[in-house]
N, C-alpha and C positions, 0 to 999 in steps of 0.2 A: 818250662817250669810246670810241676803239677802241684795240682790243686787240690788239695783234700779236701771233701767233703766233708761239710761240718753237722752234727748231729741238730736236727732239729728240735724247737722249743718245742717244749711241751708249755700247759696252759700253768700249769703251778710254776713252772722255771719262771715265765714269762710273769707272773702277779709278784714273784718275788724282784723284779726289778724297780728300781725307782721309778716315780712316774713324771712324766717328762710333761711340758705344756707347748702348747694344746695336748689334750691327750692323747696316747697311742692305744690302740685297738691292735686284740687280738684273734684273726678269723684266718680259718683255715690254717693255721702255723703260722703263718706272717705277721709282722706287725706293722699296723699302717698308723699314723701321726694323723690325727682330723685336723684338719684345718683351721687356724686361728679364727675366731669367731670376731664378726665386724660388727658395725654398728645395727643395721637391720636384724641381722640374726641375736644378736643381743638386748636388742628393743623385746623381739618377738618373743625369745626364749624368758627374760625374766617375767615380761606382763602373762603371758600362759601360766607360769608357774604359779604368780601371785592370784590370779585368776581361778585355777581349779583349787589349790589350798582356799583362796577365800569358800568356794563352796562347799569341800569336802573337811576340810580339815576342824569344824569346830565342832562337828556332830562325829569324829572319829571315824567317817566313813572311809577317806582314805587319803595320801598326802603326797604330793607332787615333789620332784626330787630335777635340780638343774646338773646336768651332767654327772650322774650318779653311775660309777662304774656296775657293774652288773654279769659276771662271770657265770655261765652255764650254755649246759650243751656243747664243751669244746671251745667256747670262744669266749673274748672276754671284752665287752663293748661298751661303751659310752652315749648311750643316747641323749639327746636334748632336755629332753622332758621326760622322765620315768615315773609313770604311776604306780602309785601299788593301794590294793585294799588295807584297810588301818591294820586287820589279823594277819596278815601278808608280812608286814614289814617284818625283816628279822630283826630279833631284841635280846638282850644278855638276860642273866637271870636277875637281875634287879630291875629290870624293865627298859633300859637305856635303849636307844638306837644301836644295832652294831653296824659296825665300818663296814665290815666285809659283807655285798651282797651277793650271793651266790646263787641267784634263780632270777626265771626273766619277770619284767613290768609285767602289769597288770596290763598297763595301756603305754603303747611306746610313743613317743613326738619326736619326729626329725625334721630339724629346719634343715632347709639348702640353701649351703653358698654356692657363691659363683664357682668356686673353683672345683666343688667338692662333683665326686663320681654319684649323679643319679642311682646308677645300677649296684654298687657299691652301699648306698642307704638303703635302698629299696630291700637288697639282700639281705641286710638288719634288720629291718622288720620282721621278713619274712620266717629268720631265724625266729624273733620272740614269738612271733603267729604259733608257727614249728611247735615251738615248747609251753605251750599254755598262754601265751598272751591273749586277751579280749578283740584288743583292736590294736591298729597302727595308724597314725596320721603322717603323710609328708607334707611338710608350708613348702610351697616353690613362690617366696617373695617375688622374684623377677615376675615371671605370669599371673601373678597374683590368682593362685590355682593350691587346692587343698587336696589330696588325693587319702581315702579314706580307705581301710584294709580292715574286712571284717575277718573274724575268727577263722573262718572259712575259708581266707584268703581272697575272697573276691573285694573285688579295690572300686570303689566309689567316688566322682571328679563331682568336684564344689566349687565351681567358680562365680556364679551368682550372689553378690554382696549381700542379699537378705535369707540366703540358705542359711537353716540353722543345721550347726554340723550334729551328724551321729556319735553318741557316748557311749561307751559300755556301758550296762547296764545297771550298776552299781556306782557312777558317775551323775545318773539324770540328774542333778541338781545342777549342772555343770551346763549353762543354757551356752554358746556362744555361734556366733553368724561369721560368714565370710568375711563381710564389710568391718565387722565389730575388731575383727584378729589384725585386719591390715589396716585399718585404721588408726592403731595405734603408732602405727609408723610414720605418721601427721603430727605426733608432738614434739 
């Protein structure tokens, strides 16, 4: 039997498909399904998000987004926690939020599950770093270990509970510690 080769997606064929849950990501052609998000990673991901909005979002500085698709540079990903500066966010012409975001965070968060490919997130960051992002954080619940990716790419390890973590710098209001993130995962 042969096989024909089937033409590969391109990143607009791929946005125009329906979106499946957990989400599917788009990187390098492929499309990969993130992994259903469980209890830790769902503690961790809403209290972050509630967290950097409580600090950023009443002075318009800037506003945290939970699984917010985010299409650019060729790929079209889903990160945990998407930051963006408030002038960042894209907006229609009445001012709304629009749906479609097409440029990378500002500051990317990627929890890790258990099951999910370290090198595979880390790669996502690296991409937002690539195209303009600040920073990147990875949470590795199990280790209870924060790995921290400045502009530059250089990656900074947090595993000390009273380490207060690094923020971009349009974030400083955003105070939070080691201890303070995984903590939360006690209620």
């Amino acid at each position: 039997m042969v096989q024909v080769p089937t033409k590969p997606l391109t990143l607009e064929e791929f946005l125009a498909l329906p979106e499946t849950k957990p989400a599917s990501e788009f990187i390098d052609g492929n499309i990969i399904q993130k992994p259903m998000p469980q209890g830790e990673h769902s503690t961790l991901q809403g209290d972050l998000t509630s967290a950097i909005n409580a600090a950023l979002k009443p002075s318009k500085i800037g506003r945290a987004y939970p699984e917010l698709r985010c299409s650019f540079g060729g790929r079209s990903i889903v990160p945990d926690v998407a930051v963006f500066r408030w002038e960042r966010i894209p907006r229609r012409p009445d001012g709304r939020v629009e749906n479609a975001f097409m440029l990378p965070p500002d500051w990317t968060i990627e929890i890790l599950s258990p099951e999910q490919s370290q090198s595979r997130v880390i790669r996502n960051i690296l991409h937002c770093l690539s195209h303009g992002a600040e920073m990147g954080w990875l949470l590795d619940p199990e280790e209870g270990c924060i790995f921290v990716y400045g502009a530059n790419q250089s990656v900074q390890l947090f595993d000390e509970p009273d380490s207060v973590l690094p923020v971009p710098a349009f974030a400083e209001a955003v105070q939070l510690t080691v201890g303070e993130i995984f903590g939360w995962l006690q209620a």
